[in-house]
Structures are given as C-alpha cells and as structure tokens.
RODO-2510 file (C-alpha; in nm, 4 decimals, decimal comma):
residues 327
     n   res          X          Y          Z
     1     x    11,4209     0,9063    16,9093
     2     x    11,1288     0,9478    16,6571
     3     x    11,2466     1,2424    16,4365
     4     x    10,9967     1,6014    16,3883
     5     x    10,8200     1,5833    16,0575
     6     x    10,8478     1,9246    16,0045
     7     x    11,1790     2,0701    16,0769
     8     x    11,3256     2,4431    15,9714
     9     x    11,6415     2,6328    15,9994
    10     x    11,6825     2,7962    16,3195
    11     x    11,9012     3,0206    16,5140
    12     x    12,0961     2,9361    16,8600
    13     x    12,0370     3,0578    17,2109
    14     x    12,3745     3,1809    17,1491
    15     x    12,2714     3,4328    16,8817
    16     x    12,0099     3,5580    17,0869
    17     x    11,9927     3,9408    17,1416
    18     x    12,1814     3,9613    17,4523
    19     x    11,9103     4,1693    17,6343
    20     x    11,6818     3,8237    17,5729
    21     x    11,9543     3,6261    17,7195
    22     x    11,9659     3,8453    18,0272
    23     x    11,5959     3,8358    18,1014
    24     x    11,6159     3,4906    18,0767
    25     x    11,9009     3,4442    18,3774
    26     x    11,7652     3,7503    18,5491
    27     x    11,3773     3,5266    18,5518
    28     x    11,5632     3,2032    18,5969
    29     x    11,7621     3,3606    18,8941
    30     x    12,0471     3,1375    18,7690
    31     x    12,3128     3,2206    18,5021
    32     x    12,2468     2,9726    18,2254
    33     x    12,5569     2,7019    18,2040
    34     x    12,3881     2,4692    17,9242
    35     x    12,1898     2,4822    17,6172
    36     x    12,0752     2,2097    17,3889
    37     x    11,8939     2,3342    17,0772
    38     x    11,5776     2,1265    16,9557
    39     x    11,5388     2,1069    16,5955
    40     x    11,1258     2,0639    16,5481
    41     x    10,8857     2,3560    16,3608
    42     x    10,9884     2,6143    16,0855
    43     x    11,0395     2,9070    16,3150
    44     x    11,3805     3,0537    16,2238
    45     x    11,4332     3,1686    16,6168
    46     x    11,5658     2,9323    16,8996
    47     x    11,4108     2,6458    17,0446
    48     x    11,6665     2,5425    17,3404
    49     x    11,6934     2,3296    17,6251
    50     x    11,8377     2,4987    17,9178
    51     x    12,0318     2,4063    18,2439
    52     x    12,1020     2,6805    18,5287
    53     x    12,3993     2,6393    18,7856
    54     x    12,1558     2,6160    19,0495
    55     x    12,0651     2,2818    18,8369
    56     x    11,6916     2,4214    18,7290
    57     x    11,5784     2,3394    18,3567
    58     x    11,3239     2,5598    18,1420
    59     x    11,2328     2,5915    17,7740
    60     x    11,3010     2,8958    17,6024
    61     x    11,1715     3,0034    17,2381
    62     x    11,2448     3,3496    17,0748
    63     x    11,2235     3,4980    16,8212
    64     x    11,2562     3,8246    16,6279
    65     x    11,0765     4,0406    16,3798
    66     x    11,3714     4,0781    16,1573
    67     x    11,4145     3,6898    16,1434
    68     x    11,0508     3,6778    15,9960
    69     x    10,7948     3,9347    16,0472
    70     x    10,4878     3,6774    16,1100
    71     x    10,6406     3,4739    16,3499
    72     x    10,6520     3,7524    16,6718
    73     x    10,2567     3,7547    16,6378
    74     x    10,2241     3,3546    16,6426
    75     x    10,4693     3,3897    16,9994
    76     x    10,2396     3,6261    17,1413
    77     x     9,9505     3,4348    17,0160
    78     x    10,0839     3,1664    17,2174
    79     x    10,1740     3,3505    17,5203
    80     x     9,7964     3,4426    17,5289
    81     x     9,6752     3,0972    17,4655
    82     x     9,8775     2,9677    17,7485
    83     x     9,7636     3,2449    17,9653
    84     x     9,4248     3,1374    17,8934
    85     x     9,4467     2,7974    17,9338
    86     x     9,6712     2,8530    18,2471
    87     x     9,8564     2,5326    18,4154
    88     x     9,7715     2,1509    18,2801
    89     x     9,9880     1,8201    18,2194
    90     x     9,8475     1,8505    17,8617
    91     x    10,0611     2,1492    17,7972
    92     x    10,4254     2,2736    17,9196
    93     x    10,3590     2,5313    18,1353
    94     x    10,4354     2,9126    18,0660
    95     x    10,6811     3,0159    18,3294
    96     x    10,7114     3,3542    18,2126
    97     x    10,7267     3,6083    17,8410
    98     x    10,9248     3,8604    17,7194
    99     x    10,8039     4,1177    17,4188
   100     x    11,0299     4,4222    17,3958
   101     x    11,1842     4,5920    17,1333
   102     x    11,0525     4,3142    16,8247
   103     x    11,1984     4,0191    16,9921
   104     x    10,9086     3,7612    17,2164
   105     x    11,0582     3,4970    17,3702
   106     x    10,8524     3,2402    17,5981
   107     x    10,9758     3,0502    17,8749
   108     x    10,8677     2,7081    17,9569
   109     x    10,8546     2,3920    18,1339
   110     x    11,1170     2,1453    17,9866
   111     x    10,9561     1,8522    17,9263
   112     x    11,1191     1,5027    17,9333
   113     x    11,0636     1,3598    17,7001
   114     x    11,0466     1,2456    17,3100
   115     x    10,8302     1,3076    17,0083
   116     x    10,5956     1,0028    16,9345
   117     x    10,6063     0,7802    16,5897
   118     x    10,3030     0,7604    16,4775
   119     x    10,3643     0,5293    16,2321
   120     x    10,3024     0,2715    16,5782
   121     x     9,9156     0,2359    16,6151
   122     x     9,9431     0,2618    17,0024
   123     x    10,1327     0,5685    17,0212
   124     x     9,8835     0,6936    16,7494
   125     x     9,5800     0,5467    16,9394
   126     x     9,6928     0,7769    17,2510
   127     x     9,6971     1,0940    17,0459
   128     x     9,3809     1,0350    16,9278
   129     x     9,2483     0,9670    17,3006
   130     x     9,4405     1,2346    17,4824
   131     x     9,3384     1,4840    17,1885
   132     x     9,0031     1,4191    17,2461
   133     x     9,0289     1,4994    17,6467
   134     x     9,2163     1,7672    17,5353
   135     x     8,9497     1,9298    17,3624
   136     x     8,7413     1,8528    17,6723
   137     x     8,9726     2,0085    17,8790
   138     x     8,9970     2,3425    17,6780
   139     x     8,6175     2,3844    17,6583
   140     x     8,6453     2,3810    18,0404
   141     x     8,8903     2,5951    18,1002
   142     x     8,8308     2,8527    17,8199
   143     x     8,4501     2,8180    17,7336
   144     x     8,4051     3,1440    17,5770
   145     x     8,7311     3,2457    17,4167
   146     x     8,7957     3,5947    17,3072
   147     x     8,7399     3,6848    16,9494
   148     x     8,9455     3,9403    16,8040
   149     x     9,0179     4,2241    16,8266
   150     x     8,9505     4,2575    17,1895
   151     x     8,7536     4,4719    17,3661
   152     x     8,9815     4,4987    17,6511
   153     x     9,2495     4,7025    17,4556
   154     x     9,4494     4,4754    17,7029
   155     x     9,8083     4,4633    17,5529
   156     x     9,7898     4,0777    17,6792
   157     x     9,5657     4,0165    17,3177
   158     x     9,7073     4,2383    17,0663
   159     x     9,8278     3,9342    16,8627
   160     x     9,4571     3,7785    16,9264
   161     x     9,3265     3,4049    16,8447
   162     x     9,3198     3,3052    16,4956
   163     x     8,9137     3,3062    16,3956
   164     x     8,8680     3,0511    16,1933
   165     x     8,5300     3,1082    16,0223
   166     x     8,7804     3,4006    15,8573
   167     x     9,0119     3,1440    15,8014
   168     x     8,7790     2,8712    15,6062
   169     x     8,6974     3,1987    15,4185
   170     x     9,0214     3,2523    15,3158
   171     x     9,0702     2,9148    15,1804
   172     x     8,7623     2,9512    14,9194
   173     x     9,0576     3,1210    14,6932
   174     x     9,2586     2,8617    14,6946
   175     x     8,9846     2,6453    14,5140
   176     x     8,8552     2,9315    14,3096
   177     x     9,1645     3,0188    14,1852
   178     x     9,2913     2,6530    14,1215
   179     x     9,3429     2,6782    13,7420
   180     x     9,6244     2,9534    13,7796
   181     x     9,8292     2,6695    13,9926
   182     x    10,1094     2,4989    13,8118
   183     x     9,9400     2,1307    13,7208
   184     x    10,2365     1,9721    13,9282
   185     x    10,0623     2,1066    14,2215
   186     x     9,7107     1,9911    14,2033
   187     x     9,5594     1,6840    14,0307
   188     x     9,3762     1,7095    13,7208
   189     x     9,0337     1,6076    13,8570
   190     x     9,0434     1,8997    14,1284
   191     x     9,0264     2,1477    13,8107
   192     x     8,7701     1,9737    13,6382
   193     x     8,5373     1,9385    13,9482
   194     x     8,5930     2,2674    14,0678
   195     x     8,2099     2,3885    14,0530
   196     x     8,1283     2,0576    14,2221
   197     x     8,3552     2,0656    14,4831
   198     x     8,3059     2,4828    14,5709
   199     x     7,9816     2,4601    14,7801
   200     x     8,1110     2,2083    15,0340
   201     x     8,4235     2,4393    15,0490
   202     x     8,2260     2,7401    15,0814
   203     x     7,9905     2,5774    15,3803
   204     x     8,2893     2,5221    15,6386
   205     x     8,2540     2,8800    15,6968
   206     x     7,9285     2,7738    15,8451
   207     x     8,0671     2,5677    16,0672
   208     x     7,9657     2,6432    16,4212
   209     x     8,3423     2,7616    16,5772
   210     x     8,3188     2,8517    16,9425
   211     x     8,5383     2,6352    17,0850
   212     x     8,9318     2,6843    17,1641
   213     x     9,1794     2,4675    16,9509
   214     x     9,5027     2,3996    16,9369
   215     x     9,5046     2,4144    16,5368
   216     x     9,8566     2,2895    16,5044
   217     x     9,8807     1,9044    16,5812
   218     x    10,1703     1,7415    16,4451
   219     x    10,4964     1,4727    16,5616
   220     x    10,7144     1,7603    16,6125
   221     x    10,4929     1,9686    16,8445
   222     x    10,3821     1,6622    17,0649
   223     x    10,6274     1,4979    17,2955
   224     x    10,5222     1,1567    17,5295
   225     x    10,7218     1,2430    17,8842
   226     x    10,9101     0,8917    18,0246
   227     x    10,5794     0,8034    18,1724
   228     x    10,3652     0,7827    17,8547
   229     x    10,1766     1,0688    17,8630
   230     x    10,1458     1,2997    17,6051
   231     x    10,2145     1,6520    17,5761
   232     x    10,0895     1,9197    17,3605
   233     x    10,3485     2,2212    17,2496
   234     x    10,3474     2,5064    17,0563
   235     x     9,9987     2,6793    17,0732
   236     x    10,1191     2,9739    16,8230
   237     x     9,8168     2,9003    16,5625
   238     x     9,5584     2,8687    16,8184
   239     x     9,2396     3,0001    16,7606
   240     x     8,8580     2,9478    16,7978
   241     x     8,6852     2,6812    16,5547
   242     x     8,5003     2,3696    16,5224
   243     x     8,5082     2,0960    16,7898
   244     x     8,5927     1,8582    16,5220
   245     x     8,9073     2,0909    16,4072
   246     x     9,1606     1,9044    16,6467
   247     x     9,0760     1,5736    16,6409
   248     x     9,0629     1,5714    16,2438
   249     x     9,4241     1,7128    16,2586
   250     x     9,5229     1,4391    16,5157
   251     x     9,4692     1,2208    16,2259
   252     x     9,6257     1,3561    15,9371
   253     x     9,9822     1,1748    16,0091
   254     x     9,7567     0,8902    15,8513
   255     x     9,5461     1,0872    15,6268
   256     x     9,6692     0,8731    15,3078
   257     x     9,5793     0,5064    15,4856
   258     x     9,2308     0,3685    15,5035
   259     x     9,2913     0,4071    15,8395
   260     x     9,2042     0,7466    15,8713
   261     x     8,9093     0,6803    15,7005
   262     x     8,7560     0,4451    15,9917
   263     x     8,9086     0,6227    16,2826
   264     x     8,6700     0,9042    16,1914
   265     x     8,3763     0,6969    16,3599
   266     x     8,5470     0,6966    16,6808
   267     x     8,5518     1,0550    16,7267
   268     x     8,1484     1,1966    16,8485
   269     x     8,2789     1,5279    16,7046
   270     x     8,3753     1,3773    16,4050
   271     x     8,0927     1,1485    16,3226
   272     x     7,8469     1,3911    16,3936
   273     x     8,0234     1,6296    16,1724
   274     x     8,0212     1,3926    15,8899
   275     x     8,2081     1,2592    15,6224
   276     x     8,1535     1,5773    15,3628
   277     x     8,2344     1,7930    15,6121
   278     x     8,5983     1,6090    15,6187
   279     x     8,6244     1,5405    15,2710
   280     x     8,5543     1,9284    15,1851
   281     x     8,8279     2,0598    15,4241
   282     x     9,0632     1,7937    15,3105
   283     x     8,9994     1,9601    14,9298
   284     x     8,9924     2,3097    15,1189
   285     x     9,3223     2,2654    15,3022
   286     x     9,5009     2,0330    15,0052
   287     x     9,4653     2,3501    14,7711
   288     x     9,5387     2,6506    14,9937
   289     x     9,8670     2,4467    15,0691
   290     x     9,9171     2,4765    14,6545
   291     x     9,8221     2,7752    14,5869
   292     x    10,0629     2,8783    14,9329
   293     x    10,3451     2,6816    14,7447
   294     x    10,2689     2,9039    14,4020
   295     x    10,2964     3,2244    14,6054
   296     x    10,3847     3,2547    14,9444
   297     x    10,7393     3,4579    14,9749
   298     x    10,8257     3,3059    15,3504
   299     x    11,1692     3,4978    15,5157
   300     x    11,3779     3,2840    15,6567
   301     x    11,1490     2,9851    15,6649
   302     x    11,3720     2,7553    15,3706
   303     x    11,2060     2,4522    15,3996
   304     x    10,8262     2,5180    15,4715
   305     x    10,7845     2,5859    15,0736
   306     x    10,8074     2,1949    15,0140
   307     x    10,6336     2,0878    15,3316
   308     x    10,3482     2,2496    15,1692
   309     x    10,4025     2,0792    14,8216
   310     x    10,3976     1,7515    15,0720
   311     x    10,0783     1,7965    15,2740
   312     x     9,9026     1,9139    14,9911
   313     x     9,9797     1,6096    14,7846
   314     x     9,8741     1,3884    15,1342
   315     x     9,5306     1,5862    15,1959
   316     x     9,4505     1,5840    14,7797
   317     x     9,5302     1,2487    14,7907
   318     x     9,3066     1,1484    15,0727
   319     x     8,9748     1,3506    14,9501
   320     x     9,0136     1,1324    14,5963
   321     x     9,0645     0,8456    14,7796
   322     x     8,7664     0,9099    15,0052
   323     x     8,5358     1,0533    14,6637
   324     x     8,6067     0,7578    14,4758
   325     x     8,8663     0,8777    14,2017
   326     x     9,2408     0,7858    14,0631
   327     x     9,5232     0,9787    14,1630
***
C-alpha cells in the first residue's frame, strides 16, 4: 500500500472522550467491536476504521479543541462542505456529526480502498481526470456557495468556507516580508526579485473565485476503492476560489518534474488561466509555507513544521525552474 505523504501524530478511538464514543454506537445502533486507526493528515485527533457487531463499517474522525484549537473549525468546515455537496462516489459520504462540548467528530462511509502512488503516470493521469469532473461536479451541485459569515445565522455555517480572495491576500506577506526569513528557507533570487515578483502575487487576489473547491488535494486524502475509482476525503480546507485552484493542486505531487509543466495544457481551466498565473501562486504559496515554518507555533501538530520546509522548497523550486533561473 502506497504510504500518505503527509502523516501527523494522532490520538486513538480509544482515547476518545467517552461521550464521543457513545454517540458513535448510539448512531451506529451497534456497539463498536473493532477499530483500525489510519495514519494520513496532521490532525492530532482519530482517524479510525470501525466494525459494529451487527457487521456495519463507518469512518469516524474527531477531534478536540484542547488537542489543537484550529482543527474543531476545519471539522465543522467539513461537515458543512459535505452537507453542501450532499451524496456522490467522488466523496465518502457524511453519515452523521457530532459538535458538543469542544469535541466534532464526523462519521463516514468507509471506503475500501488504498491511497494512490502517484509517482505511476496512470494512477496520476486519473487524478488529474477525475479532479477535473470533480470540479464539474461541485459547480453543479453547489453553484453559488455561501460566503462567510452567513446570513442565515444557521449554526450549520458558523465555521464557514475558507474565501480565498482573503486568502491570496494573506499570502502577499509572505513575499513582502521575505528578507526577515532565515536564508535556509528561501532561495537567494526570491529576495533579490522581490519587487519583480510582488505584482503577479498581488493580482491572484483578482482572481475571479466563485466556484467550490476542495483546496486540499494530496496522496493521503485520496484513496482509489478496489474498482479504480478515485475518492476524494477530507474537505476541512474547503472554500470558494478559482476554477483552476484544484486542478493546479492535483498536480503538485509532480510540481518539481517537467511534467507538471506540460500537463498544465491539458487542463481548459488551467490554460486559460495561464502560465503567470501558476508561476505567481507557486512563488505565493512557496513563501507563505517559509515564512509559516519561521513562525507558526502549531499544538500538537509535530511534524507539519517540516512538511512546510518541504513543499516550500518543491513549489520555490518549480517557479525557478519555470522563470528560467538556478536553484
């Protein structure tokens, strides 16, 4: 089995408050008899695999604000997503949520099946296809997402979707700021071409971001059931952005081959988009990730410190690679 890329520490069903364990047999309608914990994503709650005495599976994920105070909002982010989007082979299906007392916890369909390697061109040649209906298939079912905060006061969207104009914002200080990094961080050349690289940076945030996206596509939140098809998990980050948001990130398991360079032409949203357009959130996302690694104080979350010191190298790498420059 292909291993997750991006793998934390987390906690076992077992440690679960016990009130979360109940409302999990009492919605199952089946005590729980046993639990195989999954090891994929940096959230420091549990990921586990459950089996019922009545022989039913599900999915559950929980997690609590005193394991990390961020990572409650991202569950109910994804409880709303899921709501949203309702029922779909792209996605495990959310069977029912819990959010009392600090502690969310989700649970879901148990999929069979495996995370993909994407180091094997057709495995990555699906992802790129199936992300691409998947986009499709989130414009129809959501095709005028709710911005936050929500009108509604409905308690359904107090976590809201992650607006991403705001986010692109966000990521102007990472550039701006660039020179107060450590140099082992970020390349020499990103420094000195600061001013030259800012405007493309700043212009993302002019991006036109309507559409629903999944904003978190990686090895260990995909899994291909025994039949080949793909499936899409853990919708925490979603939010409302570009068309061209999730297809890009489909991509970035390659991002430091040439062939993420032509693959770009076989996404519409992408060519139309353009290759600045890629090249400036490349540089956008390669020095938030630094200046993240310089400062963020993460609870809980060990090993997400150095899988932003890695991503950052892979997306700085790729925008020198695709401007022409050394290392």
């Amino acid at each position: 089995m292909t291993a997750p890329r991006a793998v934390g520490r987390r906690a076992t069903y077992a440690e679960m408050p016990a009130a979360v364990r109940a409302w999990v047999e009492d919605t199952l309608g089946s005590p729980v008899v046993e639990t195989r914990e999954q090891v994929g994503g940096f959230s420091p709650g549990c990921a586990t695999r459950l089996r019922c005495a009545d022989g039913s599976r599900a999915f559950v994920k929980a997690v609590g604000a005193d394991l990390n105070p961020d990572s409650p909002t991202l569950f109910r982010r994804e409880v709303l997503a899921l709501t949203l989007l309702g029922s779909h082979p792209l996605w495990a299906d959310l069977l029912a949520s819990h959010d009392e007392d600090g502690w969310v916890a989700l649970l879901l369909e148990d999929v069979d099946g495996r995370h993909p390697d994407l180091d094997d061109d057709a495995e990555m040649g699906r992802l790129v296809d199936d992300t691409d209906r998947l986009v499709e298939v989130m414009a129809q079912r959501v095709p005028d997402p709710p911005r936050p905060p929500p009108a509604s006061g409905n308690a359904l969207y107090r976590a809201g979707l992650t607006d991403l104009r705001a986010t692109f914002v966000g990521w102007r200080a990472g550039l701006e700021h660039v020179d107060e990094v450590p140099p082992d961080l970020v390349p020499a050349w990103v420094v000195e071409r600061r001013e030259e690289l800012l405007p493309g940076v700043r212009a993302l945030a002019e991006q036109p971001s309507d559409h629903l996206v999944h904003y978190d596509i990686r090895n260990d939140n995909l899994l291909v059931r025994p039949t080949g098809e793909l499936v899409f998990l853990d919708w925490g980050a979603c939010g409302i952005g570009p068309d061209w948001l999730d297809p890009l990130l489909a991509r970035l398991e390659r991002v430091d081959t040439a062939w993420f360079d032509d693959s770009l032409a076989t996404s519409p949203a992408l060519a139309r988009v353009g290759d600045e357009v890629v090249t400036s959130w490349l540089v956008a996302m390669g020095t938030y990730l630094a200046h993240r690694a310089h400062t963020a104080v993460d609870v809980n979350l060990p090993t997400l410190q150095d899988f932003r010191r890695r991503e950052s190298a892979r997306m700085l790498g790729a925008a020198a690679r695709r401007l022409g420059l050394g290392p």
